[in-house]
C-alpha positions as CSV (number, residue, x, y, z in Angstrom):
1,X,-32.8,6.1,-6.8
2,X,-35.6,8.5,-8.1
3,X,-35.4,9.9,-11.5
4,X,-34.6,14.0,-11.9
5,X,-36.5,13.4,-14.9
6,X,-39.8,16.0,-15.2
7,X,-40.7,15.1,-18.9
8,X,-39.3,14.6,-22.3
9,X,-37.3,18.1,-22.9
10,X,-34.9,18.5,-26.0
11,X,-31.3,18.3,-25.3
12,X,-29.0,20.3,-24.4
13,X,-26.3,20.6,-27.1
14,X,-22.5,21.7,-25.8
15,X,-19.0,22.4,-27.6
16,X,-17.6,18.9,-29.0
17,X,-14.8,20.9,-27.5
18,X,-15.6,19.8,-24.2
19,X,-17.4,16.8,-24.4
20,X,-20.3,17.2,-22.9
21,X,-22.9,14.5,-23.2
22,X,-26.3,15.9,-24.4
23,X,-28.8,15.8,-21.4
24,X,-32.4,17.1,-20.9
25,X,-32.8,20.5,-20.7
26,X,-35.6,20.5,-17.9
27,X,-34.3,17.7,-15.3
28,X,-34.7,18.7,-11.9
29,X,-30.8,18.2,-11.8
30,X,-27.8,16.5,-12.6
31,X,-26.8,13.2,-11.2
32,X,-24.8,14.2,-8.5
33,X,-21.0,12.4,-8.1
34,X,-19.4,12.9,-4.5
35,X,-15.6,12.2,-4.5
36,X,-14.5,10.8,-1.1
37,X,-10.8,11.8,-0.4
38,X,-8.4,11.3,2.6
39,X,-6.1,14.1,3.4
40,X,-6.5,17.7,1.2
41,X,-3.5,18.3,0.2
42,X,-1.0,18.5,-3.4
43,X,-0.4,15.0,-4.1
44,X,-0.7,12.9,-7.1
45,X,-3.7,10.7,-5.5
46,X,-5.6,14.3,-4.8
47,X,-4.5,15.1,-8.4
48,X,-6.2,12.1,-10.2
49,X,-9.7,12.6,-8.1
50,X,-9.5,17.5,-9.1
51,X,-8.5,15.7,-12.8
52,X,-11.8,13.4,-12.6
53,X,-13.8,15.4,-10.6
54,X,-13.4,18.4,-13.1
55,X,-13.5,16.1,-16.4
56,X,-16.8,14.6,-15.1
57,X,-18.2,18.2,-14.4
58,X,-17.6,19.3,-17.9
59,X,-19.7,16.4,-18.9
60,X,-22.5,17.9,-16.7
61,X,-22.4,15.8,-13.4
62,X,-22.5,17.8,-10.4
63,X,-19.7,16.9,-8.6
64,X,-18.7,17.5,-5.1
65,X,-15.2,17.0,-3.2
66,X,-15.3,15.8,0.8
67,X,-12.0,15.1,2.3
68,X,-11.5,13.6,5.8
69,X,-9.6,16.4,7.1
70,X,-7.0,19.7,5.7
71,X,-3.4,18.7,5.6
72,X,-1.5,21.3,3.4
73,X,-2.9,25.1,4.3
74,X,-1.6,25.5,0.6
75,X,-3.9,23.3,-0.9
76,X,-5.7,24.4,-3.7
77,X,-9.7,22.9,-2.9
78,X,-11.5,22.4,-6.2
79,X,-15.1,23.8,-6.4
80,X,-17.7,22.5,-4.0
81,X,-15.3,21.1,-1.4
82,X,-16.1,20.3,2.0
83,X,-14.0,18.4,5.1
84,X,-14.8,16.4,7.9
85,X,-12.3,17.6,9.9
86,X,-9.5,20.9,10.2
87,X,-6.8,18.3,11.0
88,X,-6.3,14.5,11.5
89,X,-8.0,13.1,14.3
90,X,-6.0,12.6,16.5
91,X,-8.1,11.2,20.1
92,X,-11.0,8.5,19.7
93,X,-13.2,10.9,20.7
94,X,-12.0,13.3,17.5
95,X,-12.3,10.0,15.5
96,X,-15.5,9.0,16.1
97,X,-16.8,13.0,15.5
98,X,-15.1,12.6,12.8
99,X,-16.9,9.2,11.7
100,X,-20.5,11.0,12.4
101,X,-19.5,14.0,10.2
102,X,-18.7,12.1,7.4
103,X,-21.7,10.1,7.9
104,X,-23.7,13.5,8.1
105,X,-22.2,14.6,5.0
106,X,-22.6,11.8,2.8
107,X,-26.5,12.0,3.9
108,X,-26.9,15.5,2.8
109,X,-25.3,15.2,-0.4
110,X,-27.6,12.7,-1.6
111,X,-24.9,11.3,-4.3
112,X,-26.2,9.1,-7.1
113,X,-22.9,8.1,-6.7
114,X,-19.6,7.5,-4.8
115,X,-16.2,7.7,-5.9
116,X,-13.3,6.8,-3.3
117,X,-9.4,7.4,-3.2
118,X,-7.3,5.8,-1.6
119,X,-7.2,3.1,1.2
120,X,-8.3,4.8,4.1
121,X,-11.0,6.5,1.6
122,X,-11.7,3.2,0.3
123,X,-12.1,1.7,3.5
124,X,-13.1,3.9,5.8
125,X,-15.3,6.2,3.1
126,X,-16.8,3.2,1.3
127,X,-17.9,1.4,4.5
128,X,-19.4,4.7,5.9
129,X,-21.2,5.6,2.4
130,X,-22.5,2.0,2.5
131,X,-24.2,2.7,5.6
132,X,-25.7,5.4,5.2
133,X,-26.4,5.9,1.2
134,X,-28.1,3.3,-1.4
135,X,-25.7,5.2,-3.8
136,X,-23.0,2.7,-5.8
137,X,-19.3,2.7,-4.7
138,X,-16.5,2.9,-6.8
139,X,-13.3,2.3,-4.9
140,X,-10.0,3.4,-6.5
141,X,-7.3,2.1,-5.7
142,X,-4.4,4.4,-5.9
143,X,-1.8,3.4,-2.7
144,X,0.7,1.4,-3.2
145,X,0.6,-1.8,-1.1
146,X,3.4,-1.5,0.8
147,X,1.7,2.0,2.2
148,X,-1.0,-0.3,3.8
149,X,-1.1,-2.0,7.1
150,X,-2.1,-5.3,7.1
151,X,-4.8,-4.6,8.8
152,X,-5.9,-2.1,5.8
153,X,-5.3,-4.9,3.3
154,X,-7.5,-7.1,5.0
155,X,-10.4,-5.1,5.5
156,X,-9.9,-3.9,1.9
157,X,-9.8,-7.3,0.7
158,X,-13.2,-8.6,3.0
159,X,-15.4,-5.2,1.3
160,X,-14.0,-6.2,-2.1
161,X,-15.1,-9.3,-2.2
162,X,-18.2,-9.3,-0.9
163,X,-19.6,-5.9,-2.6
164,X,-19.4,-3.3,-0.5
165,X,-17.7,-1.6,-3.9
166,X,-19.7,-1.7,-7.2
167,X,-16.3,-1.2,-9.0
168,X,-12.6,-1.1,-8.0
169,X,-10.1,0.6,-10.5
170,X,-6.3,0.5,-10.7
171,X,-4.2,2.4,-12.6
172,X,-1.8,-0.1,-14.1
173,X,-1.8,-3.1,-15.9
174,X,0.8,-4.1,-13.1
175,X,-1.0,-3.3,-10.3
176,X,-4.1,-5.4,-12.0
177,X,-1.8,-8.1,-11.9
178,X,-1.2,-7.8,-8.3
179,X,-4.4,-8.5,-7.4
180,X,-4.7,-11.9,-9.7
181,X,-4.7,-14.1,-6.5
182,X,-7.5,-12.1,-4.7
183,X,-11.3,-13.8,-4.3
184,X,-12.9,-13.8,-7.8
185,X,-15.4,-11.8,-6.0
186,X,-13.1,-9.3,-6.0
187,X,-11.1,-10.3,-8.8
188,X,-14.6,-9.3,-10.9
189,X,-15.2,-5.6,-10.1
190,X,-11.3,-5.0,-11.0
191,X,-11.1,-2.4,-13.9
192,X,-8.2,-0.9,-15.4
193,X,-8.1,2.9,-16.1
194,X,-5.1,4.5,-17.0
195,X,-4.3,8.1,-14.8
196,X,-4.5,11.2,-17.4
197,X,-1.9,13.9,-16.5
198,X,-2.8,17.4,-17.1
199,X,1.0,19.1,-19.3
200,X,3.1,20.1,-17.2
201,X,5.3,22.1,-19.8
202,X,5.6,25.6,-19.9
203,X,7.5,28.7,-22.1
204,X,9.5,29.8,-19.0
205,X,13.5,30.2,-19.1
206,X,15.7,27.6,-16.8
207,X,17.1,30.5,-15.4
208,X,13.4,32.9,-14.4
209,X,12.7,29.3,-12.8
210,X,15.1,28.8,-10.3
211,X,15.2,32.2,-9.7
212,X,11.0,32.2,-9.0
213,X,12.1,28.8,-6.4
214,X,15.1,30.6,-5.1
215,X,17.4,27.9,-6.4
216,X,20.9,28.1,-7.4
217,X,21.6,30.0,-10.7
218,X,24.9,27.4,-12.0
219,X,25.6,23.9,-11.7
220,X,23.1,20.6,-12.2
221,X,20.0,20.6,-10.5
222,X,18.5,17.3,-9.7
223,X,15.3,17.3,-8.2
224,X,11.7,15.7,-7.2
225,X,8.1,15.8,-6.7
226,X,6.8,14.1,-4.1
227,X,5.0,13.6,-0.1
228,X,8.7,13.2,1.7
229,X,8.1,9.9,3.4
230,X,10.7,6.8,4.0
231,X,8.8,5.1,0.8
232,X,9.8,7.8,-1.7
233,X,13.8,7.0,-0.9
234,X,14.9,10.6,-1.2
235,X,17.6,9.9,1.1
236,X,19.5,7.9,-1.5
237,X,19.3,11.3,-3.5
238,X,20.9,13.1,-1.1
239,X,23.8,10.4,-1.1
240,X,24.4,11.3,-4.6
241,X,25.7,14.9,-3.6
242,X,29.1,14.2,-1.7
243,X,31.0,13.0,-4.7
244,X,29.4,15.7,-7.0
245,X,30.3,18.7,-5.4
246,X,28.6,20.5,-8.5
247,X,25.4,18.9,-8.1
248,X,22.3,20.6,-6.6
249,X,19.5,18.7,-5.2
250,X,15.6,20.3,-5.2
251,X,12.9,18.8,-3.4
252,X,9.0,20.1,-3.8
253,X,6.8,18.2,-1.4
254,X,6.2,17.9,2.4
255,X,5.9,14.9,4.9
256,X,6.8,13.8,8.2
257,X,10.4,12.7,6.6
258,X,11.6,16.5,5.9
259,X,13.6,16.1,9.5
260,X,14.9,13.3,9.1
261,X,16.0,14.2,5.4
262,X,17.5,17.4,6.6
263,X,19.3,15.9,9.4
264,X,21.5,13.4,7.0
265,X,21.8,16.4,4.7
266,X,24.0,17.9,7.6
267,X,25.5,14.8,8.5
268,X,26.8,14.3,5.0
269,X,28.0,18.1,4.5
270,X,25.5,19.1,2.3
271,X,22.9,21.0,3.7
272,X,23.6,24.3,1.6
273,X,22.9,22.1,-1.8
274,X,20.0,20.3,-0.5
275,X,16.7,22.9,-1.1
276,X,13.3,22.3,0.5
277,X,11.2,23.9,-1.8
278,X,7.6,23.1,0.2
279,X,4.7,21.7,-1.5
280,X,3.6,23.4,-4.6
281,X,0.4,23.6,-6.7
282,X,-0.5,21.7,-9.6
283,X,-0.1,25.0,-11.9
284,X,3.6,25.8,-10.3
285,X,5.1,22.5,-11.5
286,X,5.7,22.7,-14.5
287,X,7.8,26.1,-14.1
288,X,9.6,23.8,-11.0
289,X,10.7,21.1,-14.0
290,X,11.7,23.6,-16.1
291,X,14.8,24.6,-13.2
292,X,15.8,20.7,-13.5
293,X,18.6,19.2,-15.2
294,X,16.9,16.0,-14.4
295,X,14.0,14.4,-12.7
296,X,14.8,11.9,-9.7
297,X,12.3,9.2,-8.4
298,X,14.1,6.4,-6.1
299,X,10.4,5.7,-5.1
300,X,10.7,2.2,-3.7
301,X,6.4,1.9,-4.0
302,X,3.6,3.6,-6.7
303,X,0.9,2.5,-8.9
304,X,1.8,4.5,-11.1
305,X,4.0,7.1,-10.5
306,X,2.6,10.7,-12.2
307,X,5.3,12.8,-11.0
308,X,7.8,11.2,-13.4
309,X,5.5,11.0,-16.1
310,X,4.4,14.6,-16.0
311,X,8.1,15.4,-15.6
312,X,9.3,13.1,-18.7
313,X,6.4,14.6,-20.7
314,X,7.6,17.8,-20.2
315,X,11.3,17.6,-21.7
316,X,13.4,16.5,-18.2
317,X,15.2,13.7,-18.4
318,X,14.1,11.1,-15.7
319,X,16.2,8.5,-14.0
320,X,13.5,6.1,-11.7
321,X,13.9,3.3,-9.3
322,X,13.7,-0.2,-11.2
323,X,10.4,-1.1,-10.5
324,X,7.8,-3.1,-12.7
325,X,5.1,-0.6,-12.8
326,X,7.5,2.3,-13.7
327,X,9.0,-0.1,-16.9
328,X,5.4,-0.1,-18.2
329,X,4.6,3.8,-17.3
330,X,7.3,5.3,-18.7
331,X,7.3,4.1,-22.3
332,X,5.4,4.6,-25.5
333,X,5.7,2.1,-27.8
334,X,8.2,-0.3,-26.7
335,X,10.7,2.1,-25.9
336,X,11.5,3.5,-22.2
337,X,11.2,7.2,-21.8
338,X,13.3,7.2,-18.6
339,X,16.4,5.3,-17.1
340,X,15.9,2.8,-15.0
341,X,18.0,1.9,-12.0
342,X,18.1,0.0,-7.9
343,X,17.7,3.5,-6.7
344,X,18.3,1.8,-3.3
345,X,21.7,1.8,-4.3
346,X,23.6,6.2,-4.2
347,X,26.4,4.9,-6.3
348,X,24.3,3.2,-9.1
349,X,21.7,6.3,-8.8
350,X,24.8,9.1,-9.2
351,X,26.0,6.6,-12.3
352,X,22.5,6.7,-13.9
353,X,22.3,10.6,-13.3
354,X,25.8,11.0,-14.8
355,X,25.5,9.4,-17.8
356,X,22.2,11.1,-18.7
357,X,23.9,14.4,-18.3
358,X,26.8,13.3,-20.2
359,X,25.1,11.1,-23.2
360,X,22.9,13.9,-24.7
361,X,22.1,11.7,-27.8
362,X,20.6,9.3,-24.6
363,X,18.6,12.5,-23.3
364,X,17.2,13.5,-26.5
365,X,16.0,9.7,-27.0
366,X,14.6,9.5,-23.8
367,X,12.6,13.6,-24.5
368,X,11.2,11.9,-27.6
369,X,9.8,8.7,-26.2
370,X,8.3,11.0,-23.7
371,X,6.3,13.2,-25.9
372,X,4.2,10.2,-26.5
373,X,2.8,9.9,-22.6
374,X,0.2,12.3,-23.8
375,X,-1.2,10.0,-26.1
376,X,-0.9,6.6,-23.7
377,X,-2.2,8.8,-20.7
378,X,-5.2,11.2,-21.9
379,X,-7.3,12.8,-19.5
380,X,-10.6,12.8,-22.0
381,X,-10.3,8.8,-21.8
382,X,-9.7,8.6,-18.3
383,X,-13.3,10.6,-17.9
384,X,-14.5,8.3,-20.8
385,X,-13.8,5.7,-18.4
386,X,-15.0,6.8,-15.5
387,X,-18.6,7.8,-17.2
388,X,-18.6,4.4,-18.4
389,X,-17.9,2.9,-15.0
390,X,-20.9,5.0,-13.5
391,X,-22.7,4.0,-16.1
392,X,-22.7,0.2,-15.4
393,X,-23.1,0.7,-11.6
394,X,-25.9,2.9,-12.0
395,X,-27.6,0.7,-14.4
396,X,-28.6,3.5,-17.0
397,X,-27.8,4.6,-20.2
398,X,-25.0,7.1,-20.8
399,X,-27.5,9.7,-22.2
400,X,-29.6,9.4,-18.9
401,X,-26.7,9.5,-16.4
402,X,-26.3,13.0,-16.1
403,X,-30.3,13.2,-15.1
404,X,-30.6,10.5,-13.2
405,X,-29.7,6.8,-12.1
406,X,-32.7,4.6,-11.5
């Protein structure tokens, strides 16, 4: 890549506030960072890249967002965003346009460098950007296996291993360990880098929330972020309500399951305390937590799983599915900050969510643990790690980077 670098100018100096790096004042421009995303849409994946994306502009990167096609009309697109397609291709002949626009863009962005999310970003974006860019790869690797096809894990494994990505990054020590049997080849570009959550917590009353959702004003509120698809186990939620007729279940989120959930909600009787609250922004959620009584998340598969930590941080009590990456997320120091359960199971979930309700000395332990997520999950050393990462697969110092990788 060619430097941006004119001649020897004096730096720069920002706000230790923000963190910006010093950089030259008269480079041609910043090293340019394009974020390769599937769908556009409010998830916790398209969370992760806004949180990097916008960390790595404050540092002075010029960063720019291109997602394969629009999936939520209420998503909220981050500055210099751009899509391939208005919708998911759905013909070969929509694909392949679809393949030559991203292609196309990838060329006129001229990134020093690539970031990916996601599998079909990974794969599809990575090979495309290999093609047609000399720019680095950085793969991350935020879907949870069982969300892949065989076919995906394959092809994922195959540009792994023989470098089509500089660097891959999980998110969890547990998800690193998943990958322990893989090729050393791609066993060596493996990094770890913990998710940063922005707080979710806000000064508004239990009761101005549910009446800004619409939700009911008495009774227990369960509830849960998250896409509604078979994976996330919502269902089971639902199968908590017939034998608590004061319960109330909330769900923010939408998927290709919202019939299906809907459907058992009638089947069971419940349909008038089941509420389909839609997909909300990043900035709505916390004043969605603050309806809750507590926080839900039978998710049978995540790497990390930031909708329970953003909800623990912010002072609802969580009850998760008993899985191995969700032990090691939701602690600080030892000690869980959620209860953990075979969500598979209604009866064993409804037990889990009774006793939090009824054990407040268990709640307030569980509120305290939680305040310490900030600490474990901080978006300043997620961006840390990220500059680093670029760093290395750009070959230049960190005081260069923003100018220029050679």
């Amino acid at each position: 890549m060619q430097s941006a670098l004119s001649g020897a100018g004096e730096p720069v100096l920002q706000s230790k506030e923000n963190r910006i790096m010093a950089q030259p004042a008269d480079m041609k421009r910043m090293s340019r960072i394009l974020v390769i995303q599937t769908q556009a849409e409010n998830a916790g994946a398209q969370e992760i890249s806004r949180l990097v994306g916008a960390g790595l502009a404050a540092r002075g990167f010029d960063v720019h967002n291109l997602f394969f096609f629009l999936q939520s009309s209420s998503f909220e697109a981050p500055p210099n965003t751009s899509y391939c397609a208005s919708s998911r291709p759905g013909t070969p002949l929509a694909f392949l346009r679809f393949l030559w626009t991203l292609g196309r863009s990838i060329r006129q962005k001229r990134p020093d460098a690539i970031l990916t999310f996601q599998h079909y970003g990974n794969s599809i974006g990575g090979a495309v950007a290999r093609l047609v860019s000399p720019a680095p790869v950085i793969a991350n690797q935020v879907s949870a296996r069982l969300t892949m096809t065989g076919l995906v894990r394959a092809v994922d494994l195959v540009m792994g291993s023989i470098g089509f990505f500089n660097c891959i990054t999980v998110n969890s020590l547990q998800m690193h360990r998943e990958y322990s049997r893989y090729p050393q080849g791609y066993r060596k570009r493996l990094r770890h880098v913990a998710h940063g959550f922005d707080q979710k917590s806000t000064e508004i009353t239990r009761e101005a929330a549910r009446r800004l959702f619409d939700l009911p004003r008495d009774g227990i509120l369960l509830g849960s972020v998250a896409r509604l698809h078979p994976l996330k186990q919502l269902d089971v939620a639902i199968r908590t309500l017939p034998d608590q007729p004061d319960w109330n279940l909330a769900l923010a989120g939408q998927g290709a399951d919202e019939a299906r959930l809907r459907q058992l909600a009638a089947a069971l009787g419940v349909s008038d305390r089941v509420h389909f609250v839609g997909e909300i922004s990043p900035e709505r959620v916390g004043a969605f937590l603050a309806a809750l009584d507590i926080f839900v998340f039978p998710s049978r598969a995540e790497t990390f799983g930031l909708a329970a930590v953003e909800a623990a941080h912010a002072g609802v009590p969580v009850v998760a599915n008993d899985l191995p990456v969700l032990r090691e997320v939701l602690s600080f120091q030892g000690q869980p900050a959620a209860v953990f359960v075979d969500a598979s199971d209604a009866a064993r979930l409804a037990a889990a969510v009774a006793e939090v309700l009824e054990d407040s000395a268990l709640s307030q332990t569980l509120r305290q643990n939680a305040k310490g997520l900030r600490l474990r999950y901080s978006v300043d050393a997620m961006v840390d790690d990220y500059v680093r990462i670029l760093q290395d697969a750009c070959g230049c110092s960190a005081s260069r980077l923003q100018a220029s990788c050679s």
